[in-house]
N, C-alpha and C positions, 0 to 999 in steps of 0.2 A: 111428298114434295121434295125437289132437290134444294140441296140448301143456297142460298144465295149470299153474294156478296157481305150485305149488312148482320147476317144470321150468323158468318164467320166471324165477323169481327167481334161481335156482339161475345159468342163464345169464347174468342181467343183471351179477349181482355177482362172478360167479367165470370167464367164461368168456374167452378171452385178446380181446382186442378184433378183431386181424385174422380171428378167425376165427367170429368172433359174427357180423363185419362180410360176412363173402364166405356165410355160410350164408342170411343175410337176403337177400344178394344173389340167392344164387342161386332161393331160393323165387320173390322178384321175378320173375328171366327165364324162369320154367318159366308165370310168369301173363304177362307183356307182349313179353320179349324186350329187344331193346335198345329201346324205345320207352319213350322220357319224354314226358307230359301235360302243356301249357300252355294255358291263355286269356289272348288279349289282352281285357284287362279295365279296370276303373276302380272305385276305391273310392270310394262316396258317404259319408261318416261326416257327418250333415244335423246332427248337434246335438251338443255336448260338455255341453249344462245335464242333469245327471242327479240325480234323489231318492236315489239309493246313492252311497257314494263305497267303492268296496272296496279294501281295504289294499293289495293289488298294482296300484293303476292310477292314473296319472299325467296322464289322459287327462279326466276327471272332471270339472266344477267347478257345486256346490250351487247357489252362488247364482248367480242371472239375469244381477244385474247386475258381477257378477265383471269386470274388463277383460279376461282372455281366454275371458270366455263368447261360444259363439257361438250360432244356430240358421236357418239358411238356410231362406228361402220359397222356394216351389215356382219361381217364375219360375228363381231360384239353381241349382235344383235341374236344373229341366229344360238349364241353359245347360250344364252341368256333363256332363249325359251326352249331349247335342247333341255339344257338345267330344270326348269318347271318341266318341261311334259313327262319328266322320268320322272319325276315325284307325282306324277297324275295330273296336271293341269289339264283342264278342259275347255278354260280359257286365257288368252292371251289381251291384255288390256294395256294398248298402245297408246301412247299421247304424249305431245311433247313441246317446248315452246316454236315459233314463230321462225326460225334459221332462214337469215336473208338470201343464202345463197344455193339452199338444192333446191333442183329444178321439181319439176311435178315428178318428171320420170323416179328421181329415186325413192319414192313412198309409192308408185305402182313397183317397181321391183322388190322394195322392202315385203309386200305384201306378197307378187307372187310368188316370189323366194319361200319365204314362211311356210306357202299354201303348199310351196313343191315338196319341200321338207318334212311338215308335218301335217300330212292332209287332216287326219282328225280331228286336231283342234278349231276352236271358235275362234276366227281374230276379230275381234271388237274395237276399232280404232279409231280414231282421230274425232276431235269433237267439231261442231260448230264452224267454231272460229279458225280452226285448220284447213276447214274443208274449203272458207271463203279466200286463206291465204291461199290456196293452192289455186283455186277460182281464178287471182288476180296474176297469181304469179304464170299461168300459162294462158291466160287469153279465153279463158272458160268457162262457162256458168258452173253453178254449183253441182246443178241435177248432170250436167254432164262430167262431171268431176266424179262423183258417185257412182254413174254408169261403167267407168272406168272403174271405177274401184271395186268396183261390185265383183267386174267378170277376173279383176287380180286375185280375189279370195276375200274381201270383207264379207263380214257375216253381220253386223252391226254395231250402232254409233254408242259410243259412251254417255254421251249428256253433257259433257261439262261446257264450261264459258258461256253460260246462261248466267247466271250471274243475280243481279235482278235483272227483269225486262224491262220494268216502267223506267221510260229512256233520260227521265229528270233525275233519278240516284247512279243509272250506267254511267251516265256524262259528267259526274262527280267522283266516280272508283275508278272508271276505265273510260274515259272518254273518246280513246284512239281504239278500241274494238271494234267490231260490228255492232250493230245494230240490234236492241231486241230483235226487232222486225226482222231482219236480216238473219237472226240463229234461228228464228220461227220457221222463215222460208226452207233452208237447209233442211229443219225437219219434215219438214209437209214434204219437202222433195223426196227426203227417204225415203219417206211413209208411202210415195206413191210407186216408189220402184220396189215395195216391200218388202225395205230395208229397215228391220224395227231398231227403236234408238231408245234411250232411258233420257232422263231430263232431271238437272239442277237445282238448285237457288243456291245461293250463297248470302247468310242471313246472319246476324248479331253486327252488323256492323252500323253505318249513319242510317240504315233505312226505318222505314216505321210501319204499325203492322200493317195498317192501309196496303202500303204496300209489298209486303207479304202477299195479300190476299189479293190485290192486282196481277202477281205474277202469277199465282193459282188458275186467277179464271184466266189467263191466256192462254195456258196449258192446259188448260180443260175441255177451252172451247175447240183450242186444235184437236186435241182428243177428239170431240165429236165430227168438227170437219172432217181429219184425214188420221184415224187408228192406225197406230202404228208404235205407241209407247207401252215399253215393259215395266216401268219403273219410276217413280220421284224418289232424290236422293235429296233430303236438305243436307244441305255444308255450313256446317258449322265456321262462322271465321274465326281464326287463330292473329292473334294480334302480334307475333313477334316479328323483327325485323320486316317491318316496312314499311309503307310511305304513311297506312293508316293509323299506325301505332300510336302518336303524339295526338290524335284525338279520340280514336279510340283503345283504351291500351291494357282491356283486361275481355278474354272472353267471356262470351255470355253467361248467363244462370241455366242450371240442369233444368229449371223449371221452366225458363224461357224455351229450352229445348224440345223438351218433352207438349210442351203446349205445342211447337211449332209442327212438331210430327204428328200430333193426334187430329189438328185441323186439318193439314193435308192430307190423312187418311178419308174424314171425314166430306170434304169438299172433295176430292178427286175422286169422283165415284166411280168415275170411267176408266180409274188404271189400275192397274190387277194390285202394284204391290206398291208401297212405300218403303224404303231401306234406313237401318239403323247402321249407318257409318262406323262402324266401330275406330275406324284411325283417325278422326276429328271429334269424333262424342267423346272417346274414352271405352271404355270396354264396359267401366261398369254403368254408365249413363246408357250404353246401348242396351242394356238387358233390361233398362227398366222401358226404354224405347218399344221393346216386344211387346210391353204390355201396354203401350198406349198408342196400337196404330203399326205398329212394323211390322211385318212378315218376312223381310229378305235380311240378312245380317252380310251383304255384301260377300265378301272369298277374304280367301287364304294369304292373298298380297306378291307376299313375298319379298319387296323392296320396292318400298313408296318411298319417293323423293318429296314430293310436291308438298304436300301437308309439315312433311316430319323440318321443312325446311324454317316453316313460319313456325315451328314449336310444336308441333305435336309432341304428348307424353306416353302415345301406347307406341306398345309395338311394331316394327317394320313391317313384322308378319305374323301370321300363325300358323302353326301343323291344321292339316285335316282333323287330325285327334281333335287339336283343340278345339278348334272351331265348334265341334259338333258335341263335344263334353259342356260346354256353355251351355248353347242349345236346351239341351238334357235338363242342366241344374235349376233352370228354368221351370222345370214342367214342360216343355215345348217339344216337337217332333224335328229333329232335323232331317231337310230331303235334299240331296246333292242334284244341283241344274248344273245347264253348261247357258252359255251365253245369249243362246235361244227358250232358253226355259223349259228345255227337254230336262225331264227327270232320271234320276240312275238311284236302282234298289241301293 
């Protein structure tokens, strides 16, 4: 029987941790076995000028001419994943704030530029909430925003600005976003030009587990409607510099973590992998993550802004080596994917 709503909760709050943690596990090896998923990757984040500033993000800044506002031109851009693809990238992970003033056209160029450049890489870009600025900003629905982007070189969507969904904590963290409903649609749109996308939550903040497991089953049921996710990624919130700070002003418990991954293994039964974040857990809370529900340990990075902005303590990046001597130290197998979940010996 699939587990339901009350069955989640019921486990998330009550059930002892080592053994929420080895049942998640073991769903995990009956799907992959010992095999953990990584990509060596690189993080593009091309802009921090964003029209939202939402109360969890530290990452943000309105005005233009701010001194830590940035916005890389394409030359920037292209040098930037020249750089990773020569150290092996296989994929490119694009995402960036809100910038009032480029048109749609320069993110189809961004991309076919990329595609021209470097045809074999993955570029995996722009989440949700981009997709619906670019929607507004040229007069176009979403799915035709993606058609577009599709035939520039996108391979697929990252997940983020999911956030939670239940739209009475959205309208409390980020109230000038989209719409759950609205990041829902976008993916059902992928999904049907199939275009696969990974998906969110952003959790330890005012939310409660209720709704944790609200934003599960939304994801799950989309799952069943329209297949088309590779991945749940929870995001840990990091409480430094910003708006949420002053009421929420210490990140969460390892243990709150670790419950939160092992449920979403458990309840997501329809998506192949759950990811242990290494640059918001921490490196060493991810490896205990493998053992409660994760199979994917996300990539190699390279230069994360977003996270590292609100406080993160790991590292920007990590070598291939490392990535994959973790792995190892574990007990675990590691298998190099690229952004489609194609495997390389």
């Amino acid at each position: 029987m699939r587990m339901t709503t009350d069955e989640a909760l019921d486990l998330f709050l009550n059930a002892p941790l080592q053994d929420l943690c080895k049942k998640a596990n073991d769903f995990k090896e009956k799907l992959h076995g010992k095999k953990v998923f990584w990509v060596n990757n690189r993080q593009i984040n091309y802009t921090n000028v964003c029209v939202l500033h939402c109360r969890f993000c530290a990452f943000s800044k309105i005005k233009k001419d701010n001194l830590e506002a940035y916005d890389w031109d394409l030359p920037t851009i292209h040098q930037k994943a020249k750089e990773a693809i020569e150290k092996g990238a296989r994929e490119l992970h694009i995402v960036g704030g809100l910038h009032p003033d480029h048109p749609f056209e320069y993110y189809v160029e961004m991309l076919s530029s990329l595609r021209s450049k470097f045809q074999a890489v993955n570029l995996k870009a722009f989440t949700a909430v981009e997709i619906c600025h670019f929607a507004k900003k040229s007069s176009r629905t979403p799915k035709e925003i993606l058609e577009i982007l599709k035939q520039a070189g996108l391979d697929a969507l990252p997940g983020g600005g999911a956030e939670i969904l239940v739209q009475s904590v959205r309208d409390k963290i980020c109230g000038k976003k989209e719409t759950g409903e609205e990041w829902l649609s976008v993916h059902r749109a992928a999904h049907s030009l199939s275009i696969p996308t990974n998906a969110t939550m952003l959790f330890g903040h005012i939310e409660k587990p209720e709704d944790r497991i609200a934003h599960l089953e939304m994801l799950r049921n989309l799952q069943d409607e329209a297949p088309g996710f590779f991945a749940f990624i929870p995001l840990v919130y990091l409480p430094q510099k910003n708006d949420l700070n002053r009421i929420v002003p210490e990140r969460t418990s390892e243990e709150d973590i670790l419950r939160t991954v092992a449920i979403s293994r458990l309840f997501l039964d329809n998506f192949p992998h759950i990811k242990a974040y290494w640059i918001q857990m921490g490196i060493e809370t991810a490896m205990k993550a493998l053992h409660a529900g994760a199979s994917d340990l996300d990539g190699t990075i390279l230069e994360e802004k977003i996270s590292h902005a609100a406080g993160a303590s790991s590292p920007i990046g990590l070598t291939p080596s490392a990535m994959q001597e973790l792995i190892i130290k574990e007990g675990l197998s590691p298998i190099e994917r690229d952004a489609k979940y194609e495997t390389y010996p």
